[in-house]
C-alpha positions as CSV (number, residue, x, y, z in Angstrom):
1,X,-22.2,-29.4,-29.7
2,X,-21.0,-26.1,-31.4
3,X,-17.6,-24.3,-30.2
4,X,-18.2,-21.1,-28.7
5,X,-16.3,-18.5,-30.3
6,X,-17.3,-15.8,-28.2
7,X,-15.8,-17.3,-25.2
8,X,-12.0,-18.0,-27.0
9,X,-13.0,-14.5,-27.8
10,X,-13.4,-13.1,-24.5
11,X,-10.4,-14.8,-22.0
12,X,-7.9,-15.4,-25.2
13,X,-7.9,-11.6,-26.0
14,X,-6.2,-11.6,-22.3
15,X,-3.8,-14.2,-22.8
16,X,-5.6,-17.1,-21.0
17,X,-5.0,-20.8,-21.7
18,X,-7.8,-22.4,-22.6
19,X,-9.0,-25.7,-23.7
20,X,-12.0,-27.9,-25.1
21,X,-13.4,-31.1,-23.8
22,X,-16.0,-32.9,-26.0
23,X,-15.7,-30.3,-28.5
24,X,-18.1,-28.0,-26.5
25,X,-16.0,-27.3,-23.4
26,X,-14.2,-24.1,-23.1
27,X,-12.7,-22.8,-20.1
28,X,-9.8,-21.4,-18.4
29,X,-7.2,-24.4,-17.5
30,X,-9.2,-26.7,-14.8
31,X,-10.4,-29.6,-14.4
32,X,-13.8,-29.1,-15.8
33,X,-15.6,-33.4,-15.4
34,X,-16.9,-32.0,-12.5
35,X,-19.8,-29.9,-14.8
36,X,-19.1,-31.4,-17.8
37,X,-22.3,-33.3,-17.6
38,X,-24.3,-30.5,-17.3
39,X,-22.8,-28.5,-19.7
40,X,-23.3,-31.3,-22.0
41,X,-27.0,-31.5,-21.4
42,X,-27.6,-27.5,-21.0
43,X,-25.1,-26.4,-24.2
44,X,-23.3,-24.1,-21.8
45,X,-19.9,-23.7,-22.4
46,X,-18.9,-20.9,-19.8
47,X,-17.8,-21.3,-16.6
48,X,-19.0,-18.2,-14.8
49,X,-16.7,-18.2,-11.7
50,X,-13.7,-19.4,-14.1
51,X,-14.3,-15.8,-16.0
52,X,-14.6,-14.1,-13.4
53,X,-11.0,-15.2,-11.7
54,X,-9.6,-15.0,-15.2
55,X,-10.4,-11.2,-15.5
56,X,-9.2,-10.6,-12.5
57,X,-6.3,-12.2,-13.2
58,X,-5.8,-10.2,-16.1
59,X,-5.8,-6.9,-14.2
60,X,-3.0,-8.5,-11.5
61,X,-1.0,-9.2,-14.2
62,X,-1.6,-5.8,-15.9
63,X,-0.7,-3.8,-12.7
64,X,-4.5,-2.0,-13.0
65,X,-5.6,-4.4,-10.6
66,X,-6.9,-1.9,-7.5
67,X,-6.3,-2.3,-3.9
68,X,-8.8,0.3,-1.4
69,X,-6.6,0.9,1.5
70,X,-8.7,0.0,4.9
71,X,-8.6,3.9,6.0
72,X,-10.5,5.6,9.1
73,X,-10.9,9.4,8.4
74,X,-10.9,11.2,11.9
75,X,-12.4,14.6,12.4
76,X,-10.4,17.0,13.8
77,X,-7.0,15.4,11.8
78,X,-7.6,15.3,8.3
79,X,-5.9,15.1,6.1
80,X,-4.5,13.1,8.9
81,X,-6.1,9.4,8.6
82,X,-5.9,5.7,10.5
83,X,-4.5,3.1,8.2
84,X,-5.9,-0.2,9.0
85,X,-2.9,-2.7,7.6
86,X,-2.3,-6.0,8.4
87,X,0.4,-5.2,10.9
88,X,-1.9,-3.0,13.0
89,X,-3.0,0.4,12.9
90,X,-0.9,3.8,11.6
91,X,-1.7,7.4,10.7
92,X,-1.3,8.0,7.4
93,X,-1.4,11.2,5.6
94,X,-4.0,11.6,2.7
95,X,-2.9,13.4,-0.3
96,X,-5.4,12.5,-2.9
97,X,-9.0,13.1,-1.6
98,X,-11.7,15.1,-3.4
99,X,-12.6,16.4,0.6
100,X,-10.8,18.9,-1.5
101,X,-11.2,22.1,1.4
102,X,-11.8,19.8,4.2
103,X,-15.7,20.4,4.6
104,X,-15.9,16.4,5.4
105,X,-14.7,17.8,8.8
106,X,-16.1,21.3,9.2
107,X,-17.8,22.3,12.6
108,X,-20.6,24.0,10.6
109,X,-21.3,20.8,8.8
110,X,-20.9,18.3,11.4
111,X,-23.3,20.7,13.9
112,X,-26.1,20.8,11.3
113,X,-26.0,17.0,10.8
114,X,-26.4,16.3,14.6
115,X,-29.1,18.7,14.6
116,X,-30.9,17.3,12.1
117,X,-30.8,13.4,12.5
118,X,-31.6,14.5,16.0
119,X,-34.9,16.3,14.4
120,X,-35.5,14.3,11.9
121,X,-33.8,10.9,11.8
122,X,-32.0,8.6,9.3
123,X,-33.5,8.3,5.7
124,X,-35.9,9.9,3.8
125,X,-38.7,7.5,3.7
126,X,-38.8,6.9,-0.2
127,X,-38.3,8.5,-3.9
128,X,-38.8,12.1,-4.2
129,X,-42.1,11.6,-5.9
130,X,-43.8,9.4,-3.2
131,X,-42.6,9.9,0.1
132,X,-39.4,11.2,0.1
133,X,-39.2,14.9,-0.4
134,X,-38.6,16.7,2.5
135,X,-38.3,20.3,3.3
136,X,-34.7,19.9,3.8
137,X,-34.1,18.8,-0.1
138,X,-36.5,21.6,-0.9
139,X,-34.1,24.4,1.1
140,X,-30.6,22.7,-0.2
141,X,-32.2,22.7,-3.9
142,X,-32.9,26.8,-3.2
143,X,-29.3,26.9,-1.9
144,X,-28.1,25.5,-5.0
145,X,-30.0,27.8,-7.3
146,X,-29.1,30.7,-5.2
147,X,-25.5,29.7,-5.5
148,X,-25.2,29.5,-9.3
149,X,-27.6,32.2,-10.0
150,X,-30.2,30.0,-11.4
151,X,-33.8,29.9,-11.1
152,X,-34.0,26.2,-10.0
153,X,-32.0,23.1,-9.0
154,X,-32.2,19.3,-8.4
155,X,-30.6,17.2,-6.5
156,X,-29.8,13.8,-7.3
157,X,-28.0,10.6,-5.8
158,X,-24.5,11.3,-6.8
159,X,-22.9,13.2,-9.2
160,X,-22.9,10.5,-11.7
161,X,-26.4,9.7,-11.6
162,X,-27.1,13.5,-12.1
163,X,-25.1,13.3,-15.4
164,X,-26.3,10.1,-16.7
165,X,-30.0,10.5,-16.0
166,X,-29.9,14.5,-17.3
167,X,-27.9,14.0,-20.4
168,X,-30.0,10.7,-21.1
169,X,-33.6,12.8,-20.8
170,X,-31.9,15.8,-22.7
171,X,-31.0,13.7,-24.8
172,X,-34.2,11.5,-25.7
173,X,-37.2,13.9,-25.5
174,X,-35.5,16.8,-27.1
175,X,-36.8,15.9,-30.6
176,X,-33.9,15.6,-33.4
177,X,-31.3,16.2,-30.8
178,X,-28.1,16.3,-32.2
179,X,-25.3,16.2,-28.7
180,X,-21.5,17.4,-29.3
181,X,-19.4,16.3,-26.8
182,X,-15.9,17.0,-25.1
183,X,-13.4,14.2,-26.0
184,X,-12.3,13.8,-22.9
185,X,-15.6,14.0,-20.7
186,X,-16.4,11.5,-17.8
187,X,-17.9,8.2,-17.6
188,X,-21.1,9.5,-16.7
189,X,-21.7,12.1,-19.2
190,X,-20.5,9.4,-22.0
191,X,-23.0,7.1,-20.4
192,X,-26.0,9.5,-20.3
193,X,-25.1,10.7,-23.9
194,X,-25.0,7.0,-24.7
195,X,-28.6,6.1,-23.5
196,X,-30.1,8.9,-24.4
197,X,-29.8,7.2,-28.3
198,X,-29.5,10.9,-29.6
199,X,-26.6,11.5,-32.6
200,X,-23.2,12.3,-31.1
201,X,-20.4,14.1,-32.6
202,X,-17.3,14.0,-30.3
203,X,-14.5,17.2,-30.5
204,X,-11.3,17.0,-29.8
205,X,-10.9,17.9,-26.8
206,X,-11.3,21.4,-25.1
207,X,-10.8,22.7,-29.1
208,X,-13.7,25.5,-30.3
209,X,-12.0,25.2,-33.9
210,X,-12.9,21.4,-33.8
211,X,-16.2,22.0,-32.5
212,X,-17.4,24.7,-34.8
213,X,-16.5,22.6,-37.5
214,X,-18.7,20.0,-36.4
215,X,-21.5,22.1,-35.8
216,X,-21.2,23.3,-39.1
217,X,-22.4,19.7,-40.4
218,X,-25.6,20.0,-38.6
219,X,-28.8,20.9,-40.1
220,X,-29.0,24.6,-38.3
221,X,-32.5,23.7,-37.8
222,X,-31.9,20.7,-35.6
223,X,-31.7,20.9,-31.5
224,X,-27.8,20.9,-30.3
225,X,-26.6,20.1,-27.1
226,X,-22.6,20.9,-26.0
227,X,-21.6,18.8,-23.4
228,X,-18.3,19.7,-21.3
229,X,-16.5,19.9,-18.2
230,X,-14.7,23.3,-16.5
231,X,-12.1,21.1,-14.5
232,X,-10.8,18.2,-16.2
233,X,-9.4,15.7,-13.2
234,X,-7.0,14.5,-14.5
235,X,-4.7,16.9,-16.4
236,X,-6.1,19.6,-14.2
237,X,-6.8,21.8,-17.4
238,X,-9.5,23.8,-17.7
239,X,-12.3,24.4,-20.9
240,X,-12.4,27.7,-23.5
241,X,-15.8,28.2,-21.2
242,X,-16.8,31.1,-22.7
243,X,-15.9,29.9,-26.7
244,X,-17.9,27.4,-25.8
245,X,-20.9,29.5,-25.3
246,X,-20.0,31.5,-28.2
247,X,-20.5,28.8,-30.5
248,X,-23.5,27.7,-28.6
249,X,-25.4,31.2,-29.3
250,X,-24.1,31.7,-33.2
251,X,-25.5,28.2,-33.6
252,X,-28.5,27.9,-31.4
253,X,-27.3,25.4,-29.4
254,X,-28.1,24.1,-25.6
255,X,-24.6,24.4,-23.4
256,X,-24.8,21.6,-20.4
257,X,-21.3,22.3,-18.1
258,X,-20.1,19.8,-15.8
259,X,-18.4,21.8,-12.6
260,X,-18.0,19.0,-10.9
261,X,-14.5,19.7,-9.8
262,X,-14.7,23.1,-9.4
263,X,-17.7,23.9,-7.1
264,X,-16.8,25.1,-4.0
265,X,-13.2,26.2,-5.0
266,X,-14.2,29.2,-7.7
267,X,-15.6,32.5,-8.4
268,X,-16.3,34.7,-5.1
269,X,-18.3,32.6,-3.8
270,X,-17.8,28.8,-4.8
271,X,-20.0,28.4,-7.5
272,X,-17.3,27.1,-10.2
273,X,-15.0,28.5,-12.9
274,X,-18.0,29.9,-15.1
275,X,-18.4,32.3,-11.6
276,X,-15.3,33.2,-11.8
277,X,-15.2,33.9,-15.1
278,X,-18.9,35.7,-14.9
279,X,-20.2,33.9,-17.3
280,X,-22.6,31.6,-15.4
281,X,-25.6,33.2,-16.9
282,X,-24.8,32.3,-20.4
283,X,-24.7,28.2,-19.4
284,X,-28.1,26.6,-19.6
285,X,-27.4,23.6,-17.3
286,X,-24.7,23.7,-14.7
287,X,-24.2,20.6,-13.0
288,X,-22.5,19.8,-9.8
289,X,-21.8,17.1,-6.9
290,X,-22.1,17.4,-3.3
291,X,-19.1,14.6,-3.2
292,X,-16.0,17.0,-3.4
293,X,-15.5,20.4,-2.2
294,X,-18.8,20.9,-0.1
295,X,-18.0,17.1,1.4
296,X,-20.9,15.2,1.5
297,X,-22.7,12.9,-1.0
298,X,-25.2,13.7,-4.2
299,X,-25.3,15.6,-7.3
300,X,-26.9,18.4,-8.7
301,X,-28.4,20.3,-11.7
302,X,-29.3,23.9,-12.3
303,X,-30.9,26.2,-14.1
304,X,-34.0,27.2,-15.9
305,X,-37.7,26.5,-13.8
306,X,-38.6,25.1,-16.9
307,X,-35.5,22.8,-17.6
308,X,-35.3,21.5,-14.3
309,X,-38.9,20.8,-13.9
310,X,-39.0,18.9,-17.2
311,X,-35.6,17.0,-15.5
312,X,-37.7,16.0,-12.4
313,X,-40.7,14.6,-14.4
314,X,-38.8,12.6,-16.9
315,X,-35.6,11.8,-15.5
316,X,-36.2,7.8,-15.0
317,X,-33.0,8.0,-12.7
318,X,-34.4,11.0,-10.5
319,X,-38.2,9.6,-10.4
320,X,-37.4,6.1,-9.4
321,X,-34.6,6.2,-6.8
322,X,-34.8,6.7,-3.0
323,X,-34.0,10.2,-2.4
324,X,-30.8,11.1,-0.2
325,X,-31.6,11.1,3.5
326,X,-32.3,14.3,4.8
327,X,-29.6,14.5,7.5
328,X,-27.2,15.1,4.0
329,X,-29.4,17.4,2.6
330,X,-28.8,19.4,5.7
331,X,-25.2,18.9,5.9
332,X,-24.5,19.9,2.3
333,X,-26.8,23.4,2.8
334,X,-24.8,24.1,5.6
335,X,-21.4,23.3,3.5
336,X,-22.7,25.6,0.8
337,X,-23.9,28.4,3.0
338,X,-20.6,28.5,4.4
339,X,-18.5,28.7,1.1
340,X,-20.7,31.1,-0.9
341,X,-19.8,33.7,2.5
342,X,-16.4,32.6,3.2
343,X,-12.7,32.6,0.9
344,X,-10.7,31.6,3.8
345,X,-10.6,27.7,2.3
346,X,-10.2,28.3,-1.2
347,X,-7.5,31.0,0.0
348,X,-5.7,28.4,1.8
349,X,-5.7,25.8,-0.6
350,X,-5.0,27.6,-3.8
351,X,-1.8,28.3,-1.1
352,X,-1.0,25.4,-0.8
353,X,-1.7,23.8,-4.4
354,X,1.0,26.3,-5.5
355,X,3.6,25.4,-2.7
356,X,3.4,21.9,-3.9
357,X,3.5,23.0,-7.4
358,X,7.3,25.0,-7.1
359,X,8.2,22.2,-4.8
360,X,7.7,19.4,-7.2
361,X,9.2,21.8,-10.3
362,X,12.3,22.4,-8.1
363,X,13.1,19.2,-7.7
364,X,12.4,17.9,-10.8
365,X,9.8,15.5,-10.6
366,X,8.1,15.0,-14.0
367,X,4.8,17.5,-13.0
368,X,2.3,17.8,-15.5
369,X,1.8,21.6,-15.7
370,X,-1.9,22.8,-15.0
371,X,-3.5,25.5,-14.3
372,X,-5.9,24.5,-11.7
373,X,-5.3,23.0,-7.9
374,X,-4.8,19.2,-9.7
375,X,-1.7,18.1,-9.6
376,X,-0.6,15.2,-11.5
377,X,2.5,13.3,-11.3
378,X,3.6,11.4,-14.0
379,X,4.6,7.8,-14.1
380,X,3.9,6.4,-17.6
381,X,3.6,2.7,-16.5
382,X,0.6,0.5,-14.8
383,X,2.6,-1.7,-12.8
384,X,5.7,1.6,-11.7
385,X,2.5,3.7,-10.8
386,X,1.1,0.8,-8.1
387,X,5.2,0.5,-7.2
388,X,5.0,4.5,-6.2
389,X,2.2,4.5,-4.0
390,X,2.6,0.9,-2.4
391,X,6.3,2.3,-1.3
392,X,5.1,5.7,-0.5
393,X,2.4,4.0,2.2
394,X,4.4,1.4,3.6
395,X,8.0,3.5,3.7
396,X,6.8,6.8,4.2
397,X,2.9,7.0,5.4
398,X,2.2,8.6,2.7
399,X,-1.6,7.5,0.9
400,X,-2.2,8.6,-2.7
401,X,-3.9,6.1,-5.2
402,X,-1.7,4.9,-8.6
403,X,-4.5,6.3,-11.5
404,X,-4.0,4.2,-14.2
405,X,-6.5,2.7,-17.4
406,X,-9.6,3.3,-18.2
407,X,-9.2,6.3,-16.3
408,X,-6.4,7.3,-18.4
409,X,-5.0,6.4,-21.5
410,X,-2.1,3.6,-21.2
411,X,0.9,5.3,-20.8
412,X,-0.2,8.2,-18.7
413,X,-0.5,6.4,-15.7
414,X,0.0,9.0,-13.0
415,X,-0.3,9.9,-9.1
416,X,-2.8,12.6,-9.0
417,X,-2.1,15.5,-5.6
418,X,-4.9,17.2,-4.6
419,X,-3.2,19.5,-1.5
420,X,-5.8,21.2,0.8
421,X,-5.7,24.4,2.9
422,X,-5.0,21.6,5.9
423,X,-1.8,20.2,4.5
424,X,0.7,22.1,7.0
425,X,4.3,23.0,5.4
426,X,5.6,19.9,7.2
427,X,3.3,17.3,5.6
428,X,4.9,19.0,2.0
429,X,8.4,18.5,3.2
430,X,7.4,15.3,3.7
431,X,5.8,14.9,0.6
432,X,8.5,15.4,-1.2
433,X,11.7,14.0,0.6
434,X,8.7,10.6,0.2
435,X,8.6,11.1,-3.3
436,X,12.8,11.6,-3.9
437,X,13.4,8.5,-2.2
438,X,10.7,6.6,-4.0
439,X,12.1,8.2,-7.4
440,X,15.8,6.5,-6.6
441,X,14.8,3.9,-5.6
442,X,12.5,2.7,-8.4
443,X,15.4,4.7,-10.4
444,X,12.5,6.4,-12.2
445,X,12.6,9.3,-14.8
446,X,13.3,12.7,-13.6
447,X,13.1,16.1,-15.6
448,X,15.6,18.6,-15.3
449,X,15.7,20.3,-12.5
């Protein structure tokens, strides 16, 4: 039988031993007689569970492999949370959730949850289309609009789903569509651009210069689509928002901003950076997630009647998935309600991201400067980054997550602070002291001071 390339391919790009029985047999190192019989008669050369350990493997040996600490969030405590290890239970103290203001928590929230699963139960019966709208998607979606300044909105799953499935029917049925996207834009905006099997021209990132110059290629008669984020989470940067919709109206193209990481936190009243800039009304899609700031689960487009209407009847990954239950519907309205009237959390953490901020500077700890409330710490190493925050958890009680590749490009491996209007002054002290002594005694890279 035939060799299989493909598989040398696959597990010796990774460094993996492998071998050939019968000339057909390729596999990591095992003793393979036991199916060699059946290979033999099928032509089968892979040994599924063999590949699967092998990548695995691979990712140990890399330092991306990732561990999910066993945590019990406790309302009333966070960013306080209950560490289930195997030498028994601890507090920890959570200093890298997207809960970014605490709304996972808030009486408000947890009051119109109880109210409403009390009213109305668990799930929501079925897809939107069928059996699951129910009047409270239909008040969160006018809560949505109203917060943005839009017309419409539409909720969705997650905030992934809401970019893949949006960008994707953007993509498709606008005829011709030509999409320019941010080089550094998320998974699921790559994804939906991807399947939406439209032309792509990628800038570099946040650059108008780079963009223009792309646009200039395009037939002027052709649709355009510019697809970008406000809030970068990694590097904490933030877009040229409103050179962005420059280019956009000289050129005639459709703008589609991801705020993902901003909703909730700016402009008076929580609706993102584009609020706070006042330039909301210039994007044509602003999309969102109910997963951060506002502390729940789902995502979220708005705009147009029009646009979001041609979204709902189209959208393959709006029309065919059970809609949220309705007890989170109610929950996020009540989140949102409460952060387009109140400052007091955004106050308080935009506080607290810059006590953290001149804390880190002072002491020298390599801080990669940004201008919004991410904070990124950085480590330049896979296997140093899971070091940091295994010591910082067992010496210290201290949970953040090591961010390493694909999220980032090799080399930038991080930590990534996200301090909330609930982090006290003592928890920073702490923070810091923790990340000192994990600094000597990794004898890691510091900057001046």
């Amino acid at each position: 039988m035939p060799e299989t390339p493909w598989a040398n391919k696959i597990l010796g790009k990774h460094g993996i031993a492998l071998h050939k029985t019968d000339g057909c047999c390729v596999g990591v190192e095992v003793n393979c007689r036991i199916c060699l019989s059946a290979r033999a008669r099928y032509g089968c050369s892979m040994q599924y569970e063999d590949f699967f350990a092998a990548q695995v493997a691979a990712l140990k040996r890399e330092g991306r492999y990732r561990v999910f600490a066993d945590l019990e969030r406790q309302a009333g405590r966070f960013p306080l949370a209950l560490y289930h290890c195997p030498s028994g239970r601890r507090d920890v103290t959570v200093w890298c959730s997207n809960d970014y203001l605490g709304m996972g928590q808030h009486p408000h929230v947890r009051a119109a949850m109880h109210e409403a699963i009390d009213r109305l139960g668990t799930g929501a019966g079925g897809t939107r289309n069928i059996a699951g709208t129910t009047h409270e998607h239909v008040l969160l979606e006018q809560s949505l609009a109203a917060l943005h300044g839009k017309e419409a909105a539409l909720v969705f799953t997650s905030g992934y789903v809401a970019n893949e499935t949006s960008l994707a029917t953007l993509g498709k049925m606008m005829p011709n569509c030509v999409i320019f996207s941010d080089a550094l834009n998320h998974n699921s905006m790559i994804a939906g651009i991807r399947n939406s099997g439209a032309e792509k021209h990628v800038f570099r990132h946040n650059d108008p210069a780079d963009l223009e110059a792309k646009l200039r290629q395009v037939d002027p008669k052709r649709p355009k689509l510019i697809a970008f984020e406000s809030v970068y989470s990694m590097d904490g940067d933030i877009a040229p928002i409103a050179a962005f919709c420059d280019l956009a109206e000289r050129y005639g193209a459709f703008t589609y901003l991801d705020e993902v990481h901003a909703v909730g936190m700016y402009g008076p009243r929580g609706g993102g950076v584009a609020q706070e800039r006042g330039i909301e009304h210039r994007l044509h899609v602003i999309q969102g997630t109910l997963g951060k700031a506002f502390g729940m689960v789902g995502g979220y487009i708005a705009g147009s009647a029009a646009m979001v209407d041609f979204v709902r009847s189209n959208a393959p990954g709006f029309i065919f998935t059970t809609a949220l239950p309705p007890v989170i519907a109610a929950g996020a309205r009540a989140s949102i309600n409460h952060l387009m009237q109140s400052n007091r959390e955004r106050h308080g953490q935009r506080d607290r991201v810059a006590l953290v901020k001149q804390r880190l500077t002072a002491v020298g700890l390599p801080l990669l400067d940004s201008e919004s409330h991410i904070v990124p710490v950085m480590i330049g190493d896979a296997s140093l980054a899971k070091q940091v925050t295994d010591l910082l958890l067992d010496r210290h009680d201290i949970y953040v997550q090591p961010i390493n590749y694909p999220t980032v490009p090799r080399g930038t491996e991080r930590i990534r602070i996200t301090p909330g209007p609930l982090h006290t002054d003592a928890m920073i002290d702490h923070l810091i002291t923790a990340l000192l002594d994990v600094w000597q005694v990794l004898a890691l890279k510091k900057e001046a001071a």
